[in-house]
Structures are given as C-alpha cells and as structure tokens.
N, C-alpha and C positions, 0 to 999 in steps of 0.2 A: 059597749062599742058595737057598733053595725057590721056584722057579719061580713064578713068578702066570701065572693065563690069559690066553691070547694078546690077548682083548678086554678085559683090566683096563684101567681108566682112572682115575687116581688122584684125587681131590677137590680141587679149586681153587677157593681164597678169591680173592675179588674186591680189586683193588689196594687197598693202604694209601689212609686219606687223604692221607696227607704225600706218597704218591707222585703224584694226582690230581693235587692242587692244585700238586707241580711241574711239570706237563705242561699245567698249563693259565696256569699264573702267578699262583694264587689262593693265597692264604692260606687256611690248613688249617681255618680255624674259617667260611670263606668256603664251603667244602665241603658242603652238606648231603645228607646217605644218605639216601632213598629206598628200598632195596636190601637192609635186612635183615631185614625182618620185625619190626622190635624197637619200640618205646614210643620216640615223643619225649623221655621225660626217666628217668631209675633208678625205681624205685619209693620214695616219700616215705621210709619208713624207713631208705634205704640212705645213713645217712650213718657219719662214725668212731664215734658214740659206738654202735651195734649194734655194733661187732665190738670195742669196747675191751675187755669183760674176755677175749676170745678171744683177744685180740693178747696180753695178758697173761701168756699160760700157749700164747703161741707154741711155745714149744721144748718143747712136752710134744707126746704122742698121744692121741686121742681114745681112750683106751683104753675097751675093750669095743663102739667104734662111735657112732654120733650115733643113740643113743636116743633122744635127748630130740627130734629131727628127723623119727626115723621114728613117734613117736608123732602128730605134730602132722600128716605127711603124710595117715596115717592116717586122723586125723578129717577132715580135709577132704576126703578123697576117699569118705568110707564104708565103710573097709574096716578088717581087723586089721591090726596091725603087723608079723607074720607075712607078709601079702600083698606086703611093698612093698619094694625092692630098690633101694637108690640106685646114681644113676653121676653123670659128670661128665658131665653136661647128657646129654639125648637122645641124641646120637650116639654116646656110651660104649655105652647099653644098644643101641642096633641094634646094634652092633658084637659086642657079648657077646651076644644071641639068634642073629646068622649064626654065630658060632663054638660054641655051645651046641647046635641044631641040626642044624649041616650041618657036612658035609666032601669031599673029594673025593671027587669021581662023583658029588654031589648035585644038587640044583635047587632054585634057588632062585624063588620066583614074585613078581613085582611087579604089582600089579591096575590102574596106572594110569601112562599116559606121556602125557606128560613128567610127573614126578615129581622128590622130594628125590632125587637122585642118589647121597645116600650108601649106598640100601640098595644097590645094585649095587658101588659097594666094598666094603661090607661080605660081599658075598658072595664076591667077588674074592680077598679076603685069607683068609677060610675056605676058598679052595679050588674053590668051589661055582659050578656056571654059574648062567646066571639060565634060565629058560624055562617055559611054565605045565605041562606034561607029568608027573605024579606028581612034582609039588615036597616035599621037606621042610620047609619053611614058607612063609608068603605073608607079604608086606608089605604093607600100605593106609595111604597118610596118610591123615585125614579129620580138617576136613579137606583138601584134595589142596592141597599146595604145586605149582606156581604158581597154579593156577588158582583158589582159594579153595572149590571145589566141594565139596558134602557129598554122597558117593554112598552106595549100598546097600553095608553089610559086608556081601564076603563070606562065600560057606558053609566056604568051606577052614578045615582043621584041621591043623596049629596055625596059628594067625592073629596076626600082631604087628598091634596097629591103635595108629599114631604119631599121638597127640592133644597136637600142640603145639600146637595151636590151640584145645585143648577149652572155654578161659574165653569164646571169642568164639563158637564153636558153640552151646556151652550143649546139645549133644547127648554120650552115652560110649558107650562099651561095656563100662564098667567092672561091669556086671552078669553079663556073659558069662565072668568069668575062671575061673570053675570049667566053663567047655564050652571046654577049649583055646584061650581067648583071653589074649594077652598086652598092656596094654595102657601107652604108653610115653607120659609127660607131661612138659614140660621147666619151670623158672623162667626162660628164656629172653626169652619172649613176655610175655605179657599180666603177670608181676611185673618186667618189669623188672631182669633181675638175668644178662643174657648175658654178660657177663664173670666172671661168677659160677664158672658151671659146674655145675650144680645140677641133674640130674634125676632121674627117678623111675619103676617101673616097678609095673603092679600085676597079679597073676597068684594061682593057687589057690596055698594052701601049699606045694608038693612043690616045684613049680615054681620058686616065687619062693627057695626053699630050694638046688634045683639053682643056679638062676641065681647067686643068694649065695655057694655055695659055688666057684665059677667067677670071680668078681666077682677084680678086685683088690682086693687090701686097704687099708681107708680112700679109694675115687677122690675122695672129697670131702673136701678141706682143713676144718679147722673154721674156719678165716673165712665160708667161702663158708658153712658147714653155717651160722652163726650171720648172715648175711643170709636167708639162707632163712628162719631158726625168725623173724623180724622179721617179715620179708613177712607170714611165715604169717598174725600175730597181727594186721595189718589186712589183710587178701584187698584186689586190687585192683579198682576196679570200672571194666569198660569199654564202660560204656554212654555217654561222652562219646567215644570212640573209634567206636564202631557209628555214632552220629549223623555224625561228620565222617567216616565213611565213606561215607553217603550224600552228605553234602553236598560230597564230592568226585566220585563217580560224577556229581551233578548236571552238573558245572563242566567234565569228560570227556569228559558228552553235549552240553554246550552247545558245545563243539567241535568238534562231529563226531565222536564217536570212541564205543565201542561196549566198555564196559568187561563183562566177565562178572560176574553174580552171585555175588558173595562169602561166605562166613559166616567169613571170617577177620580180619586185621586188614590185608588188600592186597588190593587189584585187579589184575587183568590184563587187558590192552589190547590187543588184535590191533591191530596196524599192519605196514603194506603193507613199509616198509623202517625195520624197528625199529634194526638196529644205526646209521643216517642219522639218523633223531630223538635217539638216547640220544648223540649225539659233540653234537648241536646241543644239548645240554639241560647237557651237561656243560660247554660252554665259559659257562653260566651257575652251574656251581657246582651241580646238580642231578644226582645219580644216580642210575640205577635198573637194575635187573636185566634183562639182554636173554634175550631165545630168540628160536629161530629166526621165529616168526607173529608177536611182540609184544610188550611189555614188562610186570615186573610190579613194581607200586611201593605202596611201605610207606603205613600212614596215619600222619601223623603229627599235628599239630595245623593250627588254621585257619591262621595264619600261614603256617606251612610250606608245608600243601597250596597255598595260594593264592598261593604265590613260584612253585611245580613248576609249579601253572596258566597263569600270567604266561609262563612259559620256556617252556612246552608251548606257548602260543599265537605266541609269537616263532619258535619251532622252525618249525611250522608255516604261519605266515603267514596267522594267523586274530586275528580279531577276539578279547582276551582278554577271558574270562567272568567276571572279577574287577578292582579296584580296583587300579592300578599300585602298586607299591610304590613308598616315598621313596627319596631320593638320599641318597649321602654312609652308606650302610650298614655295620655291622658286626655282630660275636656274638661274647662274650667270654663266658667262665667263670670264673667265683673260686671256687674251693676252700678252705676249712681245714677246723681238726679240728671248728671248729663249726657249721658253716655250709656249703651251698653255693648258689650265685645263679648262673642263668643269663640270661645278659642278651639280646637282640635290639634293635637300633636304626638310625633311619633319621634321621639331622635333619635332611632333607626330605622331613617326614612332613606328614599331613593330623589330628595330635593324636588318632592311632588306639592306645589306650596300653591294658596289663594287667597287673598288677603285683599278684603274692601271693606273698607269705612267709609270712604268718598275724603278721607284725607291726604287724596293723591301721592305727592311726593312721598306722604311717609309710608303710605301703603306702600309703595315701588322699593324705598329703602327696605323695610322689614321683608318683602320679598324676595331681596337681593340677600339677606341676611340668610332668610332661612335657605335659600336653595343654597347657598355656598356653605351653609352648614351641613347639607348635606338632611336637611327635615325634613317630614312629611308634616304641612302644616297651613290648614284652613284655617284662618281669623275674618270673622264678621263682626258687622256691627254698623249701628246710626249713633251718630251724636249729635250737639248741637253746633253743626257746622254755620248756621247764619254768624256768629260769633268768632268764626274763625275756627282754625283746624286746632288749636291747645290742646281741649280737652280731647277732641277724639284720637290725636297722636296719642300723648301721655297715657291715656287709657289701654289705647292699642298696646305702646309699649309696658304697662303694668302689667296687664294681662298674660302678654306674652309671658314677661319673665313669670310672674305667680305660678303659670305653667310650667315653663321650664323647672321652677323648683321641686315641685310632686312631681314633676315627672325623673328629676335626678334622684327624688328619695332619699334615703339614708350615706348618697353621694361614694357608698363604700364601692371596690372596684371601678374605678374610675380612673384614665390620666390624671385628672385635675387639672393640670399645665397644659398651655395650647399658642401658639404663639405664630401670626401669619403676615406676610407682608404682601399688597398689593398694589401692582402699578396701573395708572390707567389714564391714558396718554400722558398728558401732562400732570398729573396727579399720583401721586404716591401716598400710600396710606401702610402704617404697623399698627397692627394688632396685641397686644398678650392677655390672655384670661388665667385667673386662677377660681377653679370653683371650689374653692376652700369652707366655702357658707360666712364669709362678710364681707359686707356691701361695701363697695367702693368703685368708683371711677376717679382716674387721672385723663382729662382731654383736650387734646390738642388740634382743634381743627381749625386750620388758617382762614378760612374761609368757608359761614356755616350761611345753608339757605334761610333758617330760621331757627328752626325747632331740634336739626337733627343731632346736635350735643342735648341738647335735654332729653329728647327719645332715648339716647344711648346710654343717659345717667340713671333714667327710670326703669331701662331694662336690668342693669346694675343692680338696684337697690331692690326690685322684686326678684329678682333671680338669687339674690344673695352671693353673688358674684365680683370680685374684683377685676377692674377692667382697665385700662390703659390703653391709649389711642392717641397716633398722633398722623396726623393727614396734611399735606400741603399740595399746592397746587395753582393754577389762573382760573381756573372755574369752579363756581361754587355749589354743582351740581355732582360736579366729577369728582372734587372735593370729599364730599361727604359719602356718594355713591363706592367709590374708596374704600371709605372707611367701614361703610357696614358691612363690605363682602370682605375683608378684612377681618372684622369681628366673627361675623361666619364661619371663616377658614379655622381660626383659634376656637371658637366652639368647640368645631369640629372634632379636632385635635384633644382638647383638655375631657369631653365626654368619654372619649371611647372606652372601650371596654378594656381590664388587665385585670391579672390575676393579685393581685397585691393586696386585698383588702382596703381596709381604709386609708388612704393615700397619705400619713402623716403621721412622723416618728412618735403622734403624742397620743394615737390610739383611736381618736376622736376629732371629727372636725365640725 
C-alpha cells in the first residue's frame, strides 16, 4: 500500500447513538444530538411515497446520469447544468477537488483553524501536505465550521469555497466560478436530507467538466437523487431556525456564557473545561461536539434547545434560564410507508403541547387532549394527506398512545382510575380511563366529525388503556372537542402519582 504522510490523521465520527446511551444507561431515543449540524426533523417531503416510483425501477441505472437533478440544481443555484458536478454529499466533492488538484509534493492551503477537518484528509490521501507556501489549492468553509463565522474569501486561485451552510448565510460565491472559484453545497444541512448523501459542486464549465470526468460514476443512488428532486421542489425555509438560534444564544448568555456570532445553524461556546461540561450534559442525554476552548452545538427546536438549556444549567450549577421540563419523559418515532410522527412527551407536564401533522381537526382534538391532561407534548409529522387525513390521524393517534405507554412504564404507583366530565355549550362529554395495560374502548359519540371515535380507539389500543366515552350534543365539533378534553381530564387523573405500588389486588397489571 502507498504510504500517507506521517501527520495523516484519519476522520472520526462521533459515537453511535446506541453506543452513548449504552454508556450512560439511556435509551437511544433518550439520546438527543446536538453535534451534527443537521435540522431537528428530514425535510417534509422526505417520506416513502418521494422515492416509490425510484424504488420501483430499483434494479435499473440511472442511465445517462440524474438529469432531471442536475437540472433542478441548476435552477436553484443560478447556474447551467454544465456548471454542476454531483457527489455523495460534500465530502465526496472535497475529496475529488484534493485528488483533481494536488499530488505529491504539493500543498495544500486551509484559510481557517479549527476547521472541517476533512479538507486535511482529503489532502492526506492525495498525497499533498497541507501549508499556506505556493499551495495548489486553498479550502475556506464559509461559513467556518465550528465557529459559524462568515470571513473575507480569499484571493487564492483555485479556491474551493465549502457552502454547506449557504441557506443560513444567505451569502455565495457562486458568482466567482468563472475566476477559479469552486464552490461546494451539500443537502445535508438546511434540507434535511444527511443520510441522503446528496451534494453538489458549482465551477466554470471546463472545470466542472474535468471534475465530472474524475467523478465516480453515478456517486448518487437514485433514491437519494429522487429525495433531492422533492426537496428541491419545496426549498426549505430557515428563518424559524435563525430565530431559535437567537433565542438560544439568549438562554447561553443568560448563563454566563459567551456564545460567538453565528451565520449558521450552531453556536460555539468557549468554555474554560469544555470536555467536563459535555461528560455532565451527556449523562442527561445531551450531546454536543467538543474542541479543545468550547463546545459547538446544533439548533434545533425550542423544545430541544430548552432541554440542552435545563442540562447546561444543571452541568453548571446556575440558575436555568428556561421552564423545567416534565417528569416521566419520552420520544418515540412511528414510521410507515405513509406516514411519519414524531412524538416528545412529559406526563408531568405544565400542558405545554404542539402538534402538527396538517390533519387539522385531529391535530386541535389531540391538542386539546394533551393540555387538559395536563402534558408537555410536541408531535410532528407529514403524511399522505392528498388521500385524506386516515392515515395521518390514526398514526398521530398511534403514536401518541405507543408513547404514552413507555412513558407509563411498568404502570406501578400510578392512580390507574381517572374519570372526567365535560360540558361545552351545548355539548357534554364523560370520560373514564383505566390504565390497567388492556386495550379497550366503549364510544359513544352522538355526533362524530369523521375520524375522532377512531383517533380515540387507536389511542386505546396503543396506549394499552381502557377507555369509555360518551359525548352528546347539536354540534359535531363541540361534540367531539368534548370528548377529547374529557379524555384529558381522566388521564389526568388515572396517571398521577400514589404511593401504593402496583395498583391491583393481583400484584401485576
């Protein structure tokens, strides 16, 4: 084998989650990253039915290439199709510009440390040392992983400038490819799509032409190519990401802590003994990426950021700059081909709840459910709404209950029994639960909008809960609306906490 430089240093992923949460005793869904850079949730589009007819025509090649990809890059970037070079995410294409470039005896030049590390393997494995001295290319993230910094491009020629961060910048330099600029964008980041493997380079013809011709053939699966043309067609917008990135910088400094200016989608933190914070943050299930001055940690949603908050101020032994969170917590996932729902739940919560599928009514029912239970409970999700709301209700409600049950656990100390009545105008609705762990519903609703006796028999039967309901009324919103803050109420009731053990003379429920 052909020798690497004696200062090669090979690229290393951060542990598994399965492997975290065995070292700490948590449960893998207990785990949340901090540490990738990536989006809270896939991008909306990224469910089975974007890659069914590609799954379809699996066993073929994309023969002649993903045109139809390199078109749609295209437009969105402003350039020909001629300009645009795919690889398997970002790290393909730095990989193929250091071996395109450089060879041994070469130099390679990096404009900023601490930096993505890869372009230093990537120069490794070309052969190439790194050093600023008559380089054959320079690398700039911008902008600059970790530190979210947007510096001056350099003047160096040829110049890769690594814009995986370009949607939250909102700065390129995708103007300059015809002056020796190469400029490298990933679907990693801001669409959501890092399991994908998806990215993109944009360079003057000749260029991107060498590069192509260099390129392995096909690096992008057409799955992946057929999440991408998805994404494409709704761009995603991360101006809900910008904002909770200040509003976590706030929560940083109301800590004492001194996060840098960002234009990406993480902060970096100078702390005094950063690998001491990230071992205390971890035994709450909280990850984030260390360097030697600091830590640098992903935005992800309010929720999230405001657990990392809570740990961060425990770690520290400061006053936490956010509302504790509920006891008795979990995060579950349900996947099928039509549907997916991510759940978050506390049922000792302060009825801090959000819930969007786009299956409107049922979303407003399950939100009436959990605040009247008294939850702290985020559920997302897309489904196949063209089709109608079925599946994404029943799923919603699957999901839910699946949660609720790991989160009841071994059900010991518990009420069990919970029982509520609500009136609303013209509507009255009874409640009784038994969370004894078997599924059953009894329901009685005079008047149902569609779905909402099915929602409430599927939260039944995932929850492992016996349920009974009977609602009457002249409207068949107020109806059912009823009924779920009703079921709420008896939750309520039947979870809380007693001293009794297992709630049932037979030892066992």
């Amino acid at each position: 084998m052909k020798a690497l430089p004696a200062s090669f240093t090979q690229y290393t992923w951060a542990l598994s989650t399965e492997e975290l949460a065995r070292r700490t005793g948590l449960d893998p869904f207990e785990i949340v990253r901090f540490d990738g850079n990536v989006p809270a949730q896939p991008h909306r589009s990224a469910r089975p039915g974007a890659i069914a007819g590609a799954l379809a025509e699996v066993n073929a090649y994309a023969h002649g290439g993903h045109s139809r990809l390199v078109s749609a890059i295209a437009d969105y970037a402003g350039v020909e199709p001629e300009n645009i070079v795919l690889g398997a995410g970002a790290d393909d294409l730095i990989l193929l510009c250091a071996r395109t470039f450089t060879g041994p005896g070469d130099r390679v030049a990096i404009t900023t440390e601490p930096t993505y590390p890869l372009y230093r393997v990537a120069a490794g494995l070309a052969g190439a040392d790194v050093g600023s001295d008559d380089p054959a290319i320079t690398f700039c993230c911008r902008p600059n992983n970790p530190t979210g910094e947007l510096g001056e491009l350099p003047r160096a020629r040829p110049l890769v400038v690594d814009e995986a961060y370009f949607e939250y910048a909102g700065e390129t330099a995708a103007e300059l490819i015809d002056d020796g600029v190469v400029v490298l964008r990933t679907f990693s980041k801001a669409f959501g799509l890092a399991g994908a493997r998806v990215g993109y380079a944009l360079a003057d013809r000749d260029t991107a032409a060498e590069l192509n011709r260099r390129q392995a053939p096909l690096p992008v699966s057409t799955l992946s190519a057929a999440l991408a043309l998805a994404a494409l067609a709704d761009p995603p917008d991360v101006g809900p990401e910008l904002e909770e990135r200040e509003h976590l910088a706030r929560g940083l400094r109301a800590l004492g802590l001194t996060p840098l200016p960002s234009r990406a989608n993480f902060l970096y933190v100078p702390l005094s003994e950063p690998a001491a914070v990230a071992d205390a943050l971890l035994r709450s299930g909280v990850v984030v990426r260390v360097f030697a001055n600091g830590a640098r940690i992903t935005i992800r949603d309010r929720e999230d950021d405001d657990l990392l908050l809570e740990a961060l101020a425990r770690a520290l032994d400061r006053p936490a700059p956010v509302a504790a969170a509920g006891g008795r917590r979990v995060r579950h996932l349900r996947a099928t081909a039509e549907t997916r729902i991510r759940v978050r739940l506390a049922l000792d919560g302060a009825g801090r709840v959000r819930v969007s599928t786009g299956a409107g009514l049922y979303d407003h029912l399950l939100e009436q459910l959990a605040f009247h239970g008294g939850l702290d409970l985020v559920l997302e999700g897309v489904g196949d709404l063209e089709t109608g709301a079925h599946h994404t209700a029943e799923d919603a409600a699957l999901a839910l209950g699946q949660a609720l049950d790991r989160a009841l656990g071994d059900r010991r100390g518990i009420a069990r029994y919970g029982d509520a009545v609500v009136p609303m105008d013209e509507a009255l609705a009874r409640a009784a639960i038994d969370l004894g762990g078997r599924p059953w519903a009894e329901l009685q609703l005079e008047r149902d909008p569609g779905l909402a006796g099915h929602v409430l028999q599927s939260l039944a039967q995932a929850a492992r809960l016996s349920l009974h309901v009977e609602a009457h009324g002249r409207d068949e919103h107020h109806v059912a609306e009823a009924a779920f803050k009703a079921v709420g109420r008896a939750l309520r009731a039947a979870a809380r906490r007693q001293d009794w053990g297992i709630p049932s003379t037979k030892g066992v429920l």
